[in-house]
C-alpha positions as CSV (number, residue, x, y, z in Angstrom):
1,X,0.0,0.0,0.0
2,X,1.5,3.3,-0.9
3,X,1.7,5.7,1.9
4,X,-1.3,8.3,2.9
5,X,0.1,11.8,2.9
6,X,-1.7,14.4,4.7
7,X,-1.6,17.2,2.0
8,X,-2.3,20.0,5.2
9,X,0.3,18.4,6.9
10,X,2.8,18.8,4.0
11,X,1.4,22.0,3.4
12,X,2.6,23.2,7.2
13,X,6.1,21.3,7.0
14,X,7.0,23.5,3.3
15,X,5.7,27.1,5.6
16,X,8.3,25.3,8.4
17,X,10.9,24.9,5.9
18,X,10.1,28.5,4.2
19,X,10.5,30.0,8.0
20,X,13.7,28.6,8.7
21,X,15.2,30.1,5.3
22,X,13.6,33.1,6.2
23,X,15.2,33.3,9.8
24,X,18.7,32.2,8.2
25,X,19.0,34.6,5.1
26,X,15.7,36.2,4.8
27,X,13.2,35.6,1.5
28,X,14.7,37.4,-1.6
29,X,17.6,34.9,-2.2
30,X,15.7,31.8,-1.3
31,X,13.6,30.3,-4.7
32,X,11.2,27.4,-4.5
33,X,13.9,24.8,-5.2
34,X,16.1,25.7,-2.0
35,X,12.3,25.3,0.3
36,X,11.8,22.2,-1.6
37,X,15.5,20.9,-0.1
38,X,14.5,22.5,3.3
39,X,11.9,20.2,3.0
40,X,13.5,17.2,2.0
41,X,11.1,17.3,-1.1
42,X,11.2,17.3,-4.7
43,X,10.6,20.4,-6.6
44,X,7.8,19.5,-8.3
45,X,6.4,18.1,-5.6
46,X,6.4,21.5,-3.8
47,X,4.6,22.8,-7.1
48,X,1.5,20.3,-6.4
49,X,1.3,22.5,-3.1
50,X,1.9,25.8,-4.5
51,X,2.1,27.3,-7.9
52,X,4.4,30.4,-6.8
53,X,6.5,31.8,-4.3
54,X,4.4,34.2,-2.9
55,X,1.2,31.5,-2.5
56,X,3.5,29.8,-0.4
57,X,4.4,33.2,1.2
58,X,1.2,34.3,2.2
59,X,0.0,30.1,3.1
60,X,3.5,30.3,5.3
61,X,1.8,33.5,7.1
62,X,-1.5,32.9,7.6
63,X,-0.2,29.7,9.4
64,X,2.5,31.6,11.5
65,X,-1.0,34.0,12.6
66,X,-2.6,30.9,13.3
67,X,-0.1,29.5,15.5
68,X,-0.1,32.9,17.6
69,X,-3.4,33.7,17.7
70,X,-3.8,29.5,19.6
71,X,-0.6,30.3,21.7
72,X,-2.6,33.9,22.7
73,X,-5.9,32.1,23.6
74,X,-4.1,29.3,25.6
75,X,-2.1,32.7,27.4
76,X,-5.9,34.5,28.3
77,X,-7.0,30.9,29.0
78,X,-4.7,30.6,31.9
79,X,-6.0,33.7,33.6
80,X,-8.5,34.1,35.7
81,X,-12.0,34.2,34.2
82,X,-13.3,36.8,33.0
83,X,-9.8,38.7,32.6
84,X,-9.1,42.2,32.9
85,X,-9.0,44.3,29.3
86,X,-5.3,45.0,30.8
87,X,-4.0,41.5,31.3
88,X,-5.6,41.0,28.2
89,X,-3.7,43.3,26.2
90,X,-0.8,42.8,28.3
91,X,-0.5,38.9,27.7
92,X,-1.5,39.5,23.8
93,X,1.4,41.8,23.1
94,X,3.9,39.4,25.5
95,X,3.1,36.6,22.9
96,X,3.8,38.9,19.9
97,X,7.1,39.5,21.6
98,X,10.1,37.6,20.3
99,X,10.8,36.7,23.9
100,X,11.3,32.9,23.2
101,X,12.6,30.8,20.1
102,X,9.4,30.4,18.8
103,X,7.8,34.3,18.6
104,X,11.9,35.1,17.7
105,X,11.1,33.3,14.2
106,X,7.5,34.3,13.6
107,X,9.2,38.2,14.1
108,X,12.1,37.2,11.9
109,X,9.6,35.6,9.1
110,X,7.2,39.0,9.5
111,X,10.0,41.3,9.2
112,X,11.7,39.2,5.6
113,X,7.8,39.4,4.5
114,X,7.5,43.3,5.1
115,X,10.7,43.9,3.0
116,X,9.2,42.5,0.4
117,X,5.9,43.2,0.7
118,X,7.5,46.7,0.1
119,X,8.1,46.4,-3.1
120,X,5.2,43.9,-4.5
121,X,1.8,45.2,-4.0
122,X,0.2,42.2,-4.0
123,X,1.9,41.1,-0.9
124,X,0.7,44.3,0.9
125,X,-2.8,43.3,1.0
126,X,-2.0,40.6,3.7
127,X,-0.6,42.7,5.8
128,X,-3.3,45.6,5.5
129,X,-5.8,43.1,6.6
130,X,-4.2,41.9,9.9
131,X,-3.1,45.5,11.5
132,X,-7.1,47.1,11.0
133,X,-8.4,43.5,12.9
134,X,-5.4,43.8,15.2
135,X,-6.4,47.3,16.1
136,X,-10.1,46.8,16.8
137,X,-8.9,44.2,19.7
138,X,-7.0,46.4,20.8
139,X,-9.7,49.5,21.4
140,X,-11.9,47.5,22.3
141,X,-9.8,46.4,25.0
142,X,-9.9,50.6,25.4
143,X,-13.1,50.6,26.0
144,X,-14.0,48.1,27.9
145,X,-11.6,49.5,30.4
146,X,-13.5,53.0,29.6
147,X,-16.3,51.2,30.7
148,X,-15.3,49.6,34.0
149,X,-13.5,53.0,35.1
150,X,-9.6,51.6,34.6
151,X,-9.1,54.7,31.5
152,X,-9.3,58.1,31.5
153,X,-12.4,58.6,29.5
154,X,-11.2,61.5,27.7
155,X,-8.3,58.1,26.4
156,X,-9.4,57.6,22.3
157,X,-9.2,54.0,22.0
158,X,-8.5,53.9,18.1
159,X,-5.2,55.9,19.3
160,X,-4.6,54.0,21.8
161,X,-4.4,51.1,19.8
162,X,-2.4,51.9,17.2
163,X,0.2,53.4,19.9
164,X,0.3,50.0,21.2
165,X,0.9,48.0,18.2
166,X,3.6,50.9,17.6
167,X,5.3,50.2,21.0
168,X,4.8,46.3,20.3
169,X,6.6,46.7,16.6
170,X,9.7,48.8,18.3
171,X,9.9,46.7,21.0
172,X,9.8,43.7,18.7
173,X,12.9,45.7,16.7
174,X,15.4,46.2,19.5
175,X,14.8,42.7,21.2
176,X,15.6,41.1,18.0
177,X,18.5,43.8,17.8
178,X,19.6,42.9,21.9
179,X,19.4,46.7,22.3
180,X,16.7,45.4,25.0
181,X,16.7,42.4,27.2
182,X,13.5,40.6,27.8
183,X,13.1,41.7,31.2
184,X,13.8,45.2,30.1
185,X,11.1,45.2,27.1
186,X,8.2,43.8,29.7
187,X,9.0,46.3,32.3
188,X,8.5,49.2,29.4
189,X,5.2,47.4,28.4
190,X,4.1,47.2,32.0
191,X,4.7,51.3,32.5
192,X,3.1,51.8,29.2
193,X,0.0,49.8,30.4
194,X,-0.1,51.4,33.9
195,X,-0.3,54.5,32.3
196,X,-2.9,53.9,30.6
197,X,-5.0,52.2,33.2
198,X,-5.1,54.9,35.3
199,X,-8.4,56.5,35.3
């Protein structure tokens, strides 16, 4: 009997094997025969999963989002229930963090995909739909916060957002960088969020 393959399986172990190119030399040198060795697969049988370099670039991300968003909900999971909008937003960004080996290469993999998305606008258009959903958590982590008297009122939570994915992004940059330590980063995030929960 010939052996079953799982084509979503295969599917996640080519995005693995794009990732770890990524993290080593970044995306623009590697073509679709180097991920095919990375994957110890043949060529064409990485065309059967995906026609182009950028399918499998956008595939590679969605799955990377995938894998964060689960490691965010088992994070808010292990809180007590219902949590606050603040450790929510606090234990969201921590994951987004490259604090361990895992965030590290989702944060390297982002970063090669926004140099290129740079320069190909049909690459931009992943990346313009995550920040607008990301930001809408965000405020309406705001407002709930608003609403149980933790913010200022007068606090817009649109702005508010966006600040914090700002803070996460440079944050993200000088960890990767070791201009900040871990314990270094967490203690700015924890100022920035006790500044803004306090009503």
């Amino acid at each position: 009997m010939p052996k079953r393959v799982d084509h979503e399986e295969r599917r996640r172990a080519i995005a693995e094997a794009l990732w770890r190119i990524a993290c080593a030399r970044g995306l623009d040198g590697a073509s679709l025969r180097d991920v095919a060795a990375e994957a110890g697969i043949s060529l064409g049988q990485l065309q059967h999963y995906f026609s182009s370099k950028d399918e499998m670039l956008v595939f590679a991300l969605k799955y990377l989002g995938g894998l964060a968003e689960e490691r965010i909900r088992t994070r808010l999971m292990g809180l007590a229930a219902p949590p606050s909008p603040r450790d929510v937003l606090r234990e969201t960004v921590t994951e987004m963090l490259p604090l361990d080996e895992k965030s590290r290469t989702g944060n390297l993999v982002q970063i090669a995909y926004f140099v290129r998305a740079l320069h190909d606008e049909r690459l931009r258009g992943h990346a313009r739909e995550g920040v607008p959903a990301l930001r809408a958590f965000f405020a309406d982590q705001v407002r709930a916060g608003i609403a149980r008297g933790e913010v200022d009122a007068t606090r817009a939570p649109e702005a508010e957002a966006m600040l914090l994915i700002a803070l996460t992004d440079g944050l993200t940059t000088y960890l990767l960088l070791e201009v900040c330590t871990p314990d270094e980063t967490k203690t700015l995030l924890e100022g920035h969020l006790e500044r803004l929960f306090t009503p």
